[in-house]
N, CA, C and O atoms as CSV, one atom per row, in Angstrom:
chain,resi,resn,atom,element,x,y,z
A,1,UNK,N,N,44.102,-10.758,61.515
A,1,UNK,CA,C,45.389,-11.101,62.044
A,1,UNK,C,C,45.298,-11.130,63.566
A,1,UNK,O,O,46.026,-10.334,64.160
A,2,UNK,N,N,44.589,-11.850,64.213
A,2,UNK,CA,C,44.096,-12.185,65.589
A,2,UNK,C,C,45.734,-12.351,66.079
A,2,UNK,O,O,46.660,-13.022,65.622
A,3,UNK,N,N,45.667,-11.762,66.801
A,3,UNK,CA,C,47.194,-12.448,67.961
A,3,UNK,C,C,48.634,-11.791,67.389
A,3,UNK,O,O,49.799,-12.065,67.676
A,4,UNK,N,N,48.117,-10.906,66.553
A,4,UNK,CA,C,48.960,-10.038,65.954
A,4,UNK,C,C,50.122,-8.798,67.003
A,4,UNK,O,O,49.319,-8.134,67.658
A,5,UNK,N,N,51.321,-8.398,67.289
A,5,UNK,CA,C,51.964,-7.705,68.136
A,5,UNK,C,C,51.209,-6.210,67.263
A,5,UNK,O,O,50.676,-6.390,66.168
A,6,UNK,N,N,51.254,-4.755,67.909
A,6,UNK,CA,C,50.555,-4.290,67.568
A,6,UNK,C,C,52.071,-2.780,66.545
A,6,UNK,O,O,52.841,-1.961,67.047
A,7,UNK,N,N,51.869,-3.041,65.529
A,7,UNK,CA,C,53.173,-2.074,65.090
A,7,UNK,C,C,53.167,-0.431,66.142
A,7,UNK,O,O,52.280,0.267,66.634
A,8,UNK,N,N,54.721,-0.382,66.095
A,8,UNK,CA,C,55.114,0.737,66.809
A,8,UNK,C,C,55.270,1.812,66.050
A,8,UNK,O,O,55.775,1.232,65.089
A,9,UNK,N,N,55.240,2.729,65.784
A,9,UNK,CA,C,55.293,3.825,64.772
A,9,UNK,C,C,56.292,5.031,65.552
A,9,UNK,O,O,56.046,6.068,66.167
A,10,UNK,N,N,58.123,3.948,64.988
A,10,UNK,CA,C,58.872,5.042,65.439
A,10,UNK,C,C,58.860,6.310,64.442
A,10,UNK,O,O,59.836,6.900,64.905
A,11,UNK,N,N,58.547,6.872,63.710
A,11,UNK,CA,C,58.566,7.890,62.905
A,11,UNK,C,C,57.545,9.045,63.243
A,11,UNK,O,O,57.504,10.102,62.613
A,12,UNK,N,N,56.687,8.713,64.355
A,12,UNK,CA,C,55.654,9.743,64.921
A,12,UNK,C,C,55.979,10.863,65.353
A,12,UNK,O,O,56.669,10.926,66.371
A,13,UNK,N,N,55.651,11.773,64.829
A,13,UNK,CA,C,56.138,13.536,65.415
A,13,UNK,C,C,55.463,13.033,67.082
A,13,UNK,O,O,54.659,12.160,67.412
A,14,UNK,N,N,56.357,14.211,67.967
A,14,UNK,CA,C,56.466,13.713,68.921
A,14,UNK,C,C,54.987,14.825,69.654
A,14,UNK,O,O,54.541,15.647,68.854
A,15,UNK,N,N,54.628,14.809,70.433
A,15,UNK,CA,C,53.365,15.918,70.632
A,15,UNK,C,C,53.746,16.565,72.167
A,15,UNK,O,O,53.945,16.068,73.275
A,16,UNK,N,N,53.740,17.597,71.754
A,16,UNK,CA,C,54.312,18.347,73.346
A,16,UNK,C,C,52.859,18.196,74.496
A,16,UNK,O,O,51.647,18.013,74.385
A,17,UNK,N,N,53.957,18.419,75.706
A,17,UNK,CA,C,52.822,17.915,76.919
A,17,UNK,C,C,51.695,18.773,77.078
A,17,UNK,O,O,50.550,18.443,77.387
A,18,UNK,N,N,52.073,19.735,76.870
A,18,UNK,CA,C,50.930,21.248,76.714
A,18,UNK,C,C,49.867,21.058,75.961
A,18,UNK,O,O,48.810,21.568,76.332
A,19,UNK,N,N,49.907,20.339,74.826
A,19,UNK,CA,C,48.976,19.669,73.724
A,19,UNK,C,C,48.467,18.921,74.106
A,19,UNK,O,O,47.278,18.999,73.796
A,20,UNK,N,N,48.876,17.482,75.141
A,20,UNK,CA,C,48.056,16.847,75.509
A,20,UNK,C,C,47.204,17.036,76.573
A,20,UNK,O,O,46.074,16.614,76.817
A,21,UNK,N,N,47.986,17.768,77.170
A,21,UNK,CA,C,47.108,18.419,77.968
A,21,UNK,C,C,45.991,18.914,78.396
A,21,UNK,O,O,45.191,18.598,79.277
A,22,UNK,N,N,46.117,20.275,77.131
A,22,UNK,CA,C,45.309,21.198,76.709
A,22,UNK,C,C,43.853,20.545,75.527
A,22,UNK,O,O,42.753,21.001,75.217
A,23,UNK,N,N,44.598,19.335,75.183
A,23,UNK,CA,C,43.122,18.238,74.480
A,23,UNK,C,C,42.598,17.522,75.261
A,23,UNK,O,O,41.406,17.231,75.155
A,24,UNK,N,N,43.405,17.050,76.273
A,24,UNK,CA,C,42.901,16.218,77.701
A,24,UNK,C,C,41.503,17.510,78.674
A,24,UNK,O,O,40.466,17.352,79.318
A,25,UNK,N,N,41.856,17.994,78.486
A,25,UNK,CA,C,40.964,19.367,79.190
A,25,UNK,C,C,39.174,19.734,78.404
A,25,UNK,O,O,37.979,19.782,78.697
A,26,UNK,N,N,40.072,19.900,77.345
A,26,UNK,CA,C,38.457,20.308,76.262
A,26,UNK,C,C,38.426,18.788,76.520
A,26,UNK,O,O,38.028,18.635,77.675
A,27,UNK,N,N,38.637,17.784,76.029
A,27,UNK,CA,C,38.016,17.030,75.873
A,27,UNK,C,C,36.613,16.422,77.393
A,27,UNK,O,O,35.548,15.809,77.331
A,28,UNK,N,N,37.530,17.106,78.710
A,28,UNK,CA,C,36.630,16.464,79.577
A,28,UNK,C,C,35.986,17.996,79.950
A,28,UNK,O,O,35.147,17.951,80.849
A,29,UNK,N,N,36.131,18.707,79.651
A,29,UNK,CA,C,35.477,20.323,79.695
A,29,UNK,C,C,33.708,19.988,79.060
A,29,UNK,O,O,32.649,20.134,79.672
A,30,UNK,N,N,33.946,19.500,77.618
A,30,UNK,CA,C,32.917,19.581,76.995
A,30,UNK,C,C,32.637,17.967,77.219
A,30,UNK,O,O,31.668,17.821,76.474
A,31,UNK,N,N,32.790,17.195,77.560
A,31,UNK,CA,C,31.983,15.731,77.908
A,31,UNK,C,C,30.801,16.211,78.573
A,31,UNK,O,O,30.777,17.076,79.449
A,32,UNK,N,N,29.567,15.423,77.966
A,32,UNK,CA,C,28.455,15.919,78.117
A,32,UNK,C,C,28.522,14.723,79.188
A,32,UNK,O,O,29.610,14.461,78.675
A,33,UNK,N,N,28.434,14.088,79.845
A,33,UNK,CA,C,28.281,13.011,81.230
A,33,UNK,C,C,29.073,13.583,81.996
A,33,UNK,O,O,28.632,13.967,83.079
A,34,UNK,N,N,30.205,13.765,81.724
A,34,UNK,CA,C,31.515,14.590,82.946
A,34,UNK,C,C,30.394,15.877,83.604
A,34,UNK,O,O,30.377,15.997,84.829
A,35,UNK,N,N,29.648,16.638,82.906
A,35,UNK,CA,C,28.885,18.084,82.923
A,35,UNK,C,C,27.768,17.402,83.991
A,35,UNK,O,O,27.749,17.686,85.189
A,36,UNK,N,N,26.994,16.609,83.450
A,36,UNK,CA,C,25.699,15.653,84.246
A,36,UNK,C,C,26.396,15.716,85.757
A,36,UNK,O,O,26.390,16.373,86.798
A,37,UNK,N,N,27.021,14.515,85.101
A,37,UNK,CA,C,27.550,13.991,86.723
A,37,UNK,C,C,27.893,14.955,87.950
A,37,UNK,O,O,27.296,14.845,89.021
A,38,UNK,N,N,28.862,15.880,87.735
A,38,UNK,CA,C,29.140,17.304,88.144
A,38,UNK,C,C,27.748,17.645,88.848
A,38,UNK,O,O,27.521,17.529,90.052
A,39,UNK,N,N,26.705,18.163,87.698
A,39,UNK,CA,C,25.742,18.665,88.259
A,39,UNK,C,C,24.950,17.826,88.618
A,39,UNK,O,O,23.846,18.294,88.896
A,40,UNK,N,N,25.086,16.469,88.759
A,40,UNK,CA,C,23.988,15.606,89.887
A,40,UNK,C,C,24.871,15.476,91.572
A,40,UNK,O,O,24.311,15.404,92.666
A,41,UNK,N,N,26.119,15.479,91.348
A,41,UNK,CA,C,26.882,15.261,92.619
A,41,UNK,C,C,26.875,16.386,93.625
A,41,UNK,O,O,26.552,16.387,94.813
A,42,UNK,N,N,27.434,17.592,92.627
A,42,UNK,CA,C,27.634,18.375,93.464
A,42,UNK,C,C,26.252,18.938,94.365
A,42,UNK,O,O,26.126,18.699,95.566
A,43,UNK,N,N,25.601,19.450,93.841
A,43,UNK,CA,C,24.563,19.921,94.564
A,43,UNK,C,C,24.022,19.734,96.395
A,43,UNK,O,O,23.724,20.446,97.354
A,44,UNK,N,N,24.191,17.909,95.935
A,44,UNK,CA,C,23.848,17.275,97.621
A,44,UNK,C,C,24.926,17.890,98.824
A,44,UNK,O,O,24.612,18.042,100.004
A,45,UNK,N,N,26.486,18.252,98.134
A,45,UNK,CA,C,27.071,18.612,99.019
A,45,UNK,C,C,27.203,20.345,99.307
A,45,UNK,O,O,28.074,20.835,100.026
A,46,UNK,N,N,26.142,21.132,98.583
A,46,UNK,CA,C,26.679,22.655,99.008
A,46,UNK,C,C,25.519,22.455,100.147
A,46,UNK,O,O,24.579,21.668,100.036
A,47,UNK,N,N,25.758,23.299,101.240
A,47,UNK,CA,C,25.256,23.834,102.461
A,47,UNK,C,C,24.943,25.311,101.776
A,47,UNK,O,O,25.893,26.047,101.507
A,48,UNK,N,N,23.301,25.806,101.447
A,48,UNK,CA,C,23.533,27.016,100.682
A,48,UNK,C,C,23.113,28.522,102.191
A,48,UNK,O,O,22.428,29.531,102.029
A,49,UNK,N,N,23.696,28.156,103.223
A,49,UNK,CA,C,23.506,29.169,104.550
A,49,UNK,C,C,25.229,29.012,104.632
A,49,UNK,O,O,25.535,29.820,105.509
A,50,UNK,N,N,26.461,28.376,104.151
A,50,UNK,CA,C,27.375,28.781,104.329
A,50,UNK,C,C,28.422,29.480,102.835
A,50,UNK,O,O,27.857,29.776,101.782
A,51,UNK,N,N,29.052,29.547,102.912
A,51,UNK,CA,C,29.615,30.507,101.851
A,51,UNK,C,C,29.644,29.603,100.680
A,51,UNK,O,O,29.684,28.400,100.936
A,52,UNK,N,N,29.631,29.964,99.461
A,52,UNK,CA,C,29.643,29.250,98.615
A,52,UNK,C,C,30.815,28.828,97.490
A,52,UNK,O,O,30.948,27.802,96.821
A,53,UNK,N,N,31.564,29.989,97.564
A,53,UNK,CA,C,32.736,29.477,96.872
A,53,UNK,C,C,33.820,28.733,97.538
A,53,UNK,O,O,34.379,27.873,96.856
A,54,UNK,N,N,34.255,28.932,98.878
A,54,UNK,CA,C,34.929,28.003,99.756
A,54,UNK,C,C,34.499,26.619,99.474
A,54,UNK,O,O,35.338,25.736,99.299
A,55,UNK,N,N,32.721,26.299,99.398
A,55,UNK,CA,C,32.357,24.788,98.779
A,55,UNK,C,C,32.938,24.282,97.914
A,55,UNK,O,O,33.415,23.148,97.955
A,56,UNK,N,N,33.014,25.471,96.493
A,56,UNK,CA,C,33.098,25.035,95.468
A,56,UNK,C,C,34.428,24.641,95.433
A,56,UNK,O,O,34.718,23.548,94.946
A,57,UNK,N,N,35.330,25.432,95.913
A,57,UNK,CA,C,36.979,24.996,95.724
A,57,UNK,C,C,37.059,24.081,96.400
A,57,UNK,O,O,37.762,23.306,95.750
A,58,UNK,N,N,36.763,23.540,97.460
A,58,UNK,CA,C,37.118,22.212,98.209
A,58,UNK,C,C,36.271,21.183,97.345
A,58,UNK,O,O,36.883,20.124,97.205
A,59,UNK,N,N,34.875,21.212,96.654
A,59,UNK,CA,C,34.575,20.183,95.987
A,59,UNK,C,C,35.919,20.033,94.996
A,59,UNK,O,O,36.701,19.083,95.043
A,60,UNK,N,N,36.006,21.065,94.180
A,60,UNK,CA,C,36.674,21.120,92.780
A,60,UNK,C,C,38.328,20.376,93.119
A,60,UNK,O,O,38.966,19.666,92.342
A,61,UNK,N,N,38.705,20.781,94.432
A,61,UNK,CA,C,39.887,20.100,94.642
A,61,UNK,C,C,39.860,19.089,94.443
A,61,UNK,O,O,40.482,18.478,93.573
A,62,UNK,N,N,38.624,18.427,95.745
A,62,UNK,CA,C,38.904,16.963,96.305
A,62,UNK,C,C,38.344,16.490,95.013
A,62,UNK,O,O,38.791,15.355,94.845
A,63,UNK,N,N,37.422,16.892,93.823
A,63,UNK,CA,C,37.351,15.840,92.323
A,63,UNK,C,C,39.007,15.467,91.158
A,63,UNK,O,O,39.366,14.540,90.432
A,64,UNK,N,N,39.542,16.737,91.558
A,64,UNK,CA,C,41.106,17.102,90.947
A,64,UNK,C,C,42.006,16.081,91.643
A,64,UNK,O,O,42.919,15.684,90.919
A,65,UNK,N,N,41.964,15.473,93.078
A,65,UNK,CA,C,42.891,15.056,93.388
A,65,UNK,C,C,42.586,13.404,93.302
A,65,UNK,O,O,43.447,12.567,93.027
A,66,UNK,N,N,41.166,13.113,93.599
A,66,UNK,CA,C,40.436,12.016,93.150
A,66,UNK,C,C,40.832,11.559,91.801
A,66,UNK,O,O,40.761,10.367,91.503
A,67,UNK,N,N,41.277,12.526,90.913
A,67,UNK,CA,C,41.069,11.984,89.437
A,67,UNK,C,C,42.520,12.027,89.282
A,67,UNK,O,O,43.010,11.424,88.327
A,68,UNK,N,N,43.096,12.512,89.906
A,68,UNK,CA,C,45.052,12.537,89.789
A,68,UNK,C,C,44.907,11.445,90.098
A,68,UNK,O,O,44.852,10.692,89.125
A,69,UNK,N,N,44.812,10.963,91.063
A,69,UNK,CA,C,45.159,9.423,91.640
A,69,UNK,C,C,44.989,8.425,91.027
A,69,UNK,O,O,45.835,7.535,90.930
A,70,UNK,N,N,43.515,8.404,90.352
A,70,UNK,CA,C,42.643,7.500,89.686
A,70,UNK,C,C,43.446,7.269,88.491
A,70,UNK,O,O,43.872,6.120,88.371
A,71,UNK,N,N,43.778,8.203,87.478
A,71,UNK,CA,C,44.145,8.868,86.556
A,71,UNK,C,C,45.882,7.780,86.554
A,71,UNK,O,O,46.065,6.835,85.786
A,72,UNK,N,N,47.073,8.345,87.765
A,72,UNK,CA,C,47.933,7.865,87.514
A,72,UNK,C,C,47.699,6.691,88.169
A,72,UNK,O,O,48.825,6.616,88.660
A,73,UNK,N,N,47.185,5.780,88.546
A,73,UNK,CA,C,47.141,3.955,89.129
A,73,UNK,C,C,46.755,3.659,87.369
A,73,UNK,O,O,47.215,2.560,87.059
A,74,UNK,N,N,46.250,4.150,86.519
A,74,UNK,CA,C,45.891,3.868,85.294
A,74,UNK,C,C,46.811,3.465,84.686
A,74,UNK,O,O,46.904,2.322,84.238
A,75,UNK,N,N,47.958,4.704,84.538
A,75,UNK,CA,C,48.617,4.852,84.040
A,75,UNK,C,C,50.270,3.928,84.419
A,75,UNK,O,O,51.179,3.522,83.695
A,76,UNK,N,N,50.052,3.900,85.732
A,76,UNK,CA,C,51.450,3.054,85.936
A,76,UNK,C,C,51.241,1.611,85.674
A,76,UNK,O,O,52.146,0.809,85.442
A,77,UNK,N,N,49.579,1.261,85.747
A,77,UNK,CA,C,49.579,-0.358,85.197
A,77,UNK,C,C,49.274,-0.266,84.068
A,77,UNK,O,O,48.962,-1.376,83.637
A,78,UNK,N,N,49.184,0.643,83.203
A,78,UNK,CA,C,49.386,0.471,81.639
A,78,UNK,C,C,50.491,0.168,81.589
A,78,UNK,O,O,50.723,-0.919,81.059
A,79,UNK,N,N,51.971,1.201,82.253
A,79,UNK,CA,C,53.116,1.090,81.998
A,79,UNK,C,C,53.578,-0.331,82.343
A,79,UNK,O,O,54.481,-0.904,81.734
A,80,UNK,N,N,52.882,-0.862,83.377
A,80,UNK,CA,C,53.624,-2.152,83.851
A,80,UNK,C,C,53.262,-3.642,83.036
A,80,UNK,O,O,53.762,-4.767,83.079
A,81,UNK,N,N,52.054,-2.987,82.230
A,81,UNK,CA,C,51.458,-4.322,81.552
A,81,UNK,C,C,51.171,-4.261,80.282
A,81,UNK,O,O,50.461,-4.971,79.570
A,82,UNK,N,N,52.105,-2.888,79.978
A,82,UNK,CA,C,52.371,-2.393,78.300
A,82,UNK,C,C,52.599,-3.827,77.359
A,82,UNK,O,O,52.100,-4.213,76.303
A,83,UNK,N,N,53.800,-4.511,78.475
A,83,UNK,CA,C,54.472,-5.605,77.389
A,83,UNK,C,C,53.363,-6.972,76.835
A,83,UNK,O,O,53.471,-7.855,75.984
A,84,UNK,N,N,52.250,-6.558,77.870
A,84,UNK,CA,C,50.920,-7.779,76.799
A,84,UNK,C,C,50.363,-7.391,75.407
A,84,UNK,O,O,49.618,-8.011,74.647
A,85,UNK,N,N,50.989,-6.098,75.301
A,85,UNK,CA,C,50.265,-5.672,73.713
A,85,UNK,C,C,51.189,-5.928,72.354
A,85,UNK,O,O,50.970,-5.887,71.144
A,86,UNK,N,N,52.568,-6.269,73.362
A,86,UNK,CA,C,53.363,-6.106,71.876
A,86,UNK,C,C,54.052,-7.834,71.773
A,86,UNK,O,O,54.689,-8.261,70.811
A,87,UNK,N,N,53.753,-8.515,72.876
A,87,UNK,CA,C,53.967,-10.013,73.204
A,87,UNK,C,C,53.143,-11.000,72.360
A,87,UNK,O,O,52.134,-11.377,72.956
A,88,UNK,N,N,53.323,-11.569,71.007
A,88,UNK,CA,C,52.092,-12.049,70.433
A,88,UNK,C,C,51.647,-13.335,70.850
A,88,UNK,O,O,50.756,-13.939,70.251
A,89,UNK,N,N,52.475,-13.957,72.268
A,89,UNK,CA,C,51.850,-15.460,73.229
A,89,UNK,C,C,51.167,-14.534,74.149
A,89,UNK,O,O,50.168,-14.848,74.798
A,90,UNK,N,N,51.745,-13.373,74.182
A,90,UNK,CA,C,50.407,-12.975,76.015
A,90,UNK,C,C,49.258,-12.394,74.978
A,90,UNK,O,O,48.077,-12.482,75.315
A,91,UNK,N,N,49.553,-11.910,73.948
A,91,UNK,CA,C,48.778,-11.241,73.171
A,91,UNK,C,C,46.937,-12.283,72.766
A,91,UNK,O,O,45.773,-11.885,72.829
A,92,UNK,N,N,47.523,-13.639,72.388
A,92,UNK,CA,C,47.092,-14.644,72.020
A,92,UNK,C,C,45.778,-15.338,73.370
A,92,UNK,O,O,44.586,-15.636,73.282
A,93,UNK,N,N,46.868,-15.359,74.611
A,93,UNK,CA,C,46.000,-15.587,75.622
A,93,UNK,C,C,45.201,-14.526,76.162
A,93,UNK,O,O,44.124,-14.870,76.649
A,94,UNK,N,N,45.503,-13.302,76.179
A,94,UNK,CA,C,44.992,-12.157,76.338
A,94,UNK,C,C,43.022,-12.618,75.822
A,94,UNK,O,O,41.996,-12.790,76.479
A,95,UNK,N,N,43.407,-12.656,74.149
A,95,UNK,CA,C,42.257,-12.695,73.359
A,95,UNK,C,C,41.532,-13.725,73.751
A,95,UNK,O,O,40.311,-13.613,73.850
A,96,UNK,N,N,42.337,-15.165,74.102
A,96,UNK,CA,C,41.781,-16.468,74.314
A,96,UNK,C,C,40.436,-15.893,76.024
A,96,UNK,O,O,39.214,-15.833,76.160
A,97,UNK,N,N,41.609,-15.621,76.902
A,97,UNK,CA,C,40.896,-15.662,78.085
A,97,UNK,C,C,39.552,-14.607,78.128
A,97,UNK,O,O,38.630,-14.751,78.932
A,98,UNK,N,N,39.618,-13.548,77.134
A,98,UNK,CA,C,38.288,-12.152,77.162
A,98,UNK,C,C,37.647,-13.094,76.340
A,98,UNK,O,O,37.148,-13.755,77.251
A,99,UNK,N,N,37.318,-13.599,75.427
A,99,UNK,CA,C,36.863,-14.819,74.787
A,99,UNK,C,C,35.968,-15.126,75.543
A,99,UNK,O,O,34.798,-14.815,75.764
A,100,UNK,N,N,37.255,-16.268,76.164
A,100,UNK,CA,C,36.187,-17.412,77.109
A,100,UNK,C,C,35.147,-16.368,78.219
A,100,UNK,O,O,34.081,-16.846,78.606
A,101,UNK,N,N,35.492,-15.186,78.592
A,101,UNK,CA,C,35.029,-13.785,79.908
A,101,UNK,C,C,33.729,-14.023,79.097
A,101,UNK,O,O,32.921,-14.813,79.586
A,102,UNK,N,N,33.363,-13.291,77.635
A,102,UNK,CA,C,32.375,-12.907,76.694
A,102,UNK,C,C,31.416,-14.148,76.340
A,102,UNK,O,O,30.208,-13.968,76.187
A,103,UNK,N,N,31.866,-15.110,76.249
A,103,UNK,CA,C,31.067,-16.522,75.648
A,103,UNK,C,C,30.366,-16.767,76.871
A,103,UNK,O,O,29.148,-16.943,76.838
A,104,UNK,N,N,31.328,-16.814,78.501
A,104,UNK,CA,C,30.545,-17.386,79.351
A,104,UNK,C,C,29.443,-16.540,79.986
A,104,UNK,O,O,28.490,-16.968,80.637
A,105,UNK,N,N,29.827,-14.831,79.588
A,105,UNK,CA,C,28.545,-14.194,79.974
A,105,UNK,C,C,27.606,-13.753,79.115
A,105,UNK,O,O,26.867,-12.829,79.458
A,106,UNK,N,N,27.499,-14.320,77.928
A,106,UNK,CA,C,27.002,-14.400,76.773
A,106,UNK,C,C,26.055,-15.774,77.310
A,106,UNK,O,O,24.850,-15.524,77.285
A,107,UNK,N,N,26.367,-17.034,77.740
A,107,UNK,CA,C,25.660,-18.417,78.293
A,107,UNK,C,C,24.885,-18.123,79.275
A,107,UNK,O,O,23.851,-18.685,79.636
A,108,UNK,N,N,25.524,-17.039,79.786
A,108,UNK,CA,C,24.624,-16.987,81.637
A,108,UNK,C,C,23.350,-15.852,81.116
A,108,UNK,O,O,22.306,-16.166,81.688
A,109,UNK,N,N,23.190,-14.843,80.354
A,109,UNK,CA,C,22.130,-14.055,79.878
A,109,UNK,C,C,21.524,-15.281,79.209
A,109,UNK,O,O,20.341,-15.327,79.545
A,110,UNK,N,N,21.826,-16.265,78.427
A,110,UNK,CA,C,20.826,-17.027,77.525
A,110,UNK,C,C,20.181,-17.879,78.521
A,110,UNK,O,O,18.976,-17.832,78.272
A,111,UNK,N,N,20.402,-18.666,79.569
A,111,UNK,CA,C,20.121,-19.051,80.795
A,111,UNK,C,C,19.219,-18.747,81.342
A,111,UNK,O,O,18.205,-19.420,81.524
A,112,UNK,N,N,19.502,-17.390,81.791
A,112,UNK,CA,C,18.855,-16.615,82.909
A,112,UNK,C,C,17.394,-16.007,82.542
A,112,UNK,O,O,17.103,-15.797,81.364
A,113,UNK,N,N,16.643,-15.781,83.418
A,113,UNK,CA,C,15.330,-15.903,83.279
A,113,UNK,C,C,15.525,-14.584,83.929
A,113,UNK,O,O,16.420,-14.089,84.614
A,114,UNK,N,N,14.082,-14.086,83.361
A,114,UNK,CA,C,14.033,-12.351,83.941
A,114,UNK,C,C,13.101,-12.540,84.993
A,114,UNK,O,O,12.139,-13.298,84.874
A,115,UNK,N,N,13.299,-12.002,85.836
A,115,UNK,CA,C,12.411,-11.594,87.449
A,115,UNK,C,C,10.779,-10.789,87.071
A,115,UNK,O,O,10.647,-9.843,86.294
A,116,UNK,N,N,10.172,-11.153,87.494
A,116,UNK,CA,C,9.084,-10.279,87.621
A,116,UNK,C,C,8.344,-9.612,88.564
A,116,UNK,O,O,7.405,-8.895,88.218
């Protein structure tokens, strides 16, 4: 059912914010790349001749406030471009135009010649 509006499910128990929260957390707590990354980034920036937990809280901030930001620009153009999911003409071109995105970089790998 290509181009289909996507059903709304008013009957959904509603999930308190604490819950999402608190799954939003484990979930990036235990991400095994979130853990990597952490420990490939941070390192370059501790100075280990000056104190070390002062580092750590100013790293840990400035990643907290980095990811607030990041996090809500996400979220307000979901909100603003919610109405392409339930629109079944934007819905339609939506699919048409990632389509044509996928086919034409699907042509340019068959094309393209590898470097040596």
């Amino acid at each position: 059912m290509a181009g289909a509006a996507l059903p709304v499910d008013g009957g959904a128990a509603t999930v308190a914010r604490r819950g999402l929260f608190l799954q939003g957390l484990l979930v990036n707590l235990t991400n095994p790349k979130a853990v990597i990354f952490i420990g490939a980034l941070v390192p370059q920036f501790i100075n280990p001749t000056n104190p070390l937990l002062s580092q750590y809280v100013t790293i840990a901030i400035t990643l907290c406030l980095t990811d607030l930001v990041v996090m809500s620009c996400y979220a307000l153009t979901a909100a603003r471009l919610g109405r392409w999911l339930h629109d079944p003409k934007l819905l339609r071109l939506q699919n048409r135009a990632f389509g044509a995105l996928f086919v034409s970089a699907g042509a340019a790998l068959a094309v393209s010649s590898p470097t040596s």
